[in-house]
C-alpha positions in Angstrom: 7.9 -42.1 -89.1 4.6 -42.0 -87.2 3.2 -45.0 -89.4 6.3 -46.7 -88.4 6.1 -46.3 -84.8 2.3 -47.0 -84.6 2.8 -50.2 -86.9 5.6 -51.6 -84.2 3.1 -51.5 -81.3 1.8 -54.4 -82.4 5.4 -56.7 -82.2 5.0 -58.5 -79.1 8.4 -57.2 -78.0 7.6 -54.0 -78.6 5.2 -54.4 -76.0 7.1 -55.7 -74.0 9.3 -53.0 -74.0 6.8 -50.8 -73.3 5.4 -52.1 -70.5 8.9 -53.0 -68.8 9.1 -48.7 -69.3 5.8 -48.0 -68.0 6.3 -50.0 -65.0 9.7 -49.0 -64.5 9.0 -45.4 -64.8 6.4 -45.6 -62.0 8.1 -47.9 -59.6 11.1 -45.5 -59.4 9.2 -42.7 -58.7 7.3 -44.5 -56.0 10.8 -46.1 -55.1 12.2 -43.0 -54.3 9.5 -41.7 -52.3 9.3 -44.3 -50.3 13.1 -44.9 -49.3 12.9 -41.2 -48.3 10.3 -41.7 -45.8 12.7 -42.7 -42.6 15.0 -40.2 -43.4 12.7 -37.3 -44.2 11.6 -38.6 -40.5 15.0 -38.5 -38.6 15.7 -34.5 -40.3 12.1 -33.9 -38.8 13.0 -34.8 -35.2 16.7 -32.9 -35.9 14.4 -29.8 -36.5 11.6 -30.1 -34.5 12.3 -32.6 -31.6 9.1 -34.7 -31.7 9.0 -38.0 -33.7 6.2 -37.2 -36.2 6.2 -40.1 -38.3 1.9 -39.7 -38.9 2.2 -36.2 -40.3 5.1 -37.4 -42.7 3.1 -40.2 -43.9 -0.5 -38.3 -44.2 1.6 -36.0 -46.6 2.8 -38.9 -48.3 -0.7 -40.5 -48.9 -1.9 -36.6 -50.1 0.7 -36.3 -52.1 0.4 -39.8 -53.9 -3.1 -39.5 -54.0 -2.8 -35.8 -55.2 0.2 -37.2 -58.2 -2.6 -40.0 -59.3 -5.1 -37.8 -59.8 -3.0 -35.1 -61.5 -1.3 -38.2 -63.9 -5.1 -39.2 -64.4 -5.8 -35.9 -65.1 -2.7 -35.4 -67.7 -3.2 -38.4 -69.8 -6.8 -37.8 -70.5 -5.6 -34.2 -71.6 -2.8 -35.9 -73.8 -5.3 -38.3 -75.1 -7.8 -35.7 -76.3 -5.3 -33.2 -77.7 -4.5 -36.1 -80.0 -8.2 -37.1 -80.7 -8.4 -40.1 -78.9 -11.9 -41.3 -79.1 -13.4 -43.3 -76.0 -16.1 -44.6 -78.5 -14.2 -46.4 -80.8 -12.1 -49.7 -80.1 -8.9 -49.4 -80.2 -8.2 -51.1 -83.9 -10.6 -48.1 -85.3 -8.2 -44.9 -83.8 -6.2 -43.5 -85.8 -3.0 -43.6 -86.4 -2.6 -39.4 -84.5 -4.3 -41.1 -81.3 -2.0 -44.6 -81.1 0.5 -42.3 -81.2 -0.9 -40.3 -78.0 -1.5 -43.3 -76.4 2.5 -44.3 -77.1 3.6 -41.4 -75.6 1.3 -42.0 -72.8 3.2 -45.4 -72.2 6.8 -45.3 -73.3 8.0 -41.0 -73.2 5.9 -39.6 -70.1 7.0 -43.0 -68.3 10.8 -42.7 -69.3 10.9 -38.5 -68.5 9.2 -39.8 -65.0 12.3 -42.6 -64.6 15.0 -40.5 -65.5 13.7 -37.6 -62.8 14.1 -40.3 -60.7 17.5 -41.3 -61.3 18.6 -37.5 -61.1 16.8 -37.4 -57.4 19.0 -40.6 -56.6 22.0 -39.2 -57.9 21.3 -36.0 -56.1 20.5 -37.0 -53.1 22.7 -35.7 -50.3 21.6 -38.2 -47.2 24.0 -41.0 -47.3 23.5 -44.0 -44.9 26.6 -42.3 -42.7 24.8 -39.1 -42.7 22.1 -40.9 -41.5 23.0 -43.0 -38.9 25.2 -39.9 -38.0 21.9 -37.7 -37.3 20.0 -40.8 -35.7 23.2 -40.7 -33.3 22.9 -37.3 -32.7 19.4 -37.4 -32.1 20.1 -40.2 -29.4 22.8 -38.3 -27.2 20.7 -34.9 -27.2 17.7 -37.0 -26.1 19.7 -38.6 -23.7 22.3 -36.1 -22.5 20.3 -32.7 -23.4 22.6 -31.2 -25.9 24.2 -32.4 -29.0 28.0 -33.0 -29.4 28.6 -31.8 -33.0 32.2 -31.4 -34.7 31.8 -27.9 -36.7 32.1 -30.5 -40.0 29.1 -32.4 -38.9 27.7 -29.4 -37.9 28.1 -27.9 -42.0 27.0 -31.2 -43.4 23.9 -31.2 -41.0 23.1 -27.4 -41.8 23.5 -28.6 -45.7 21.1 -31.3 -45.1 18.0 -29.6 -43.5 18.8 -25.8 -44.9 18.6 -24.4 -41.3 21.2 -23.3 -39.3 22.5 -25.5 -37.0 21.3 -23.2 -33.9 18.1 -22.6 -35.1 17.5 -26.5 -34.9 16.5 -28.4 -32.3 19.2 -30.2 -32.0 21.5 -27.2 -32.3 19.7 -25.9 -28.5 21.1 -26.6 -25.0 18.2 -28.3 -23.2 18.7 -25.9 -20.0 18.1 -29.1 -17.5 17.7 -32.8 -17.8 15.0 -34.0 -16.6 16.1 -37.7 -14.6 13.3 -40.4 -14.5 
């Protein structure tokens, strides 16, 4: 089975393949990251009150640069534990290490793509939600309190994982302030 597998990296649409995978895998992980951005955002401001948009992208950069590393890190473990040789071109590995390297490319890749179709499916903030929180955010910015039906009230509470009063949208601002 091994010889068989190894043997088909060479067919050009094998490769293919492969690469199609490799890139896919890591442009839905990065996908979903950075669709999530805005929205991570708005719940932010529902929490805190203060548009922090620089904190929630210097995470995003550590975390990115901190997954890199980490993947770097992973690969050259899973290329040594099956004796993957730096010294020798890659016609002269043997047959144990072109099969590290294909789970390197085609099952690390997929596991990574199908994590990120289970974070898409999972994912509770709709574009309704959304621009339902973004409203919100605008009349208690504007009026100094937040009109919230106890429904939107749950699914805002289910979103964030605080209670609604414990939020800052969830507090009576105790006097507007008129500019």
């Amino acid at each position: 089975m091994l010889a068989w597998f190894t043997r088909g990296l060479g067919n050009p649409a094998i490769i293919f393949v492969v690469e199609f995978l490799y890139g896919l895998g890591l442009a839905g992980m990065a996908s979903v990251q950075s669709n999530i951005l805005p929205d991570v955002t708005d719940v932010d401001e529902m929490l805190t009150g203060q548009r922090r948009e620089g904190v929630v992208s210097t995470f995003s950069t550590f975390v990115k640069k901190f997954v890199s590393g980490f993947a770097a890190f992973g690969v050259g473990k899973i290329l040594t534990a099956f004796g993957y040789d730096t010294a020798l071109k890659g016609t002269e590995q043997s047959a144990r290490a072109v099969f590290g390297v294909s789970i390197c490319y085609t099952l690390v890749p997929v596991c990574f793509l199908i994590l990120a179709f289970i974070v898409i499916c999972t994912y509770n903030l709709t574009r309704e939600k959304h621009s339902l929180i973004k409203e919100k955010i605008a009349f208690k910015h504007e009026h100094g309190y937040a009109d919230v039906t106890e429904e939107e009230k749950r699914m805002l509470e289910k979103i964030s994982g605080v209670k609604f009063e414990d939020m800052w949208l969830g507090k009576r601002e105790t006097e507007k302030i008129e500019q």
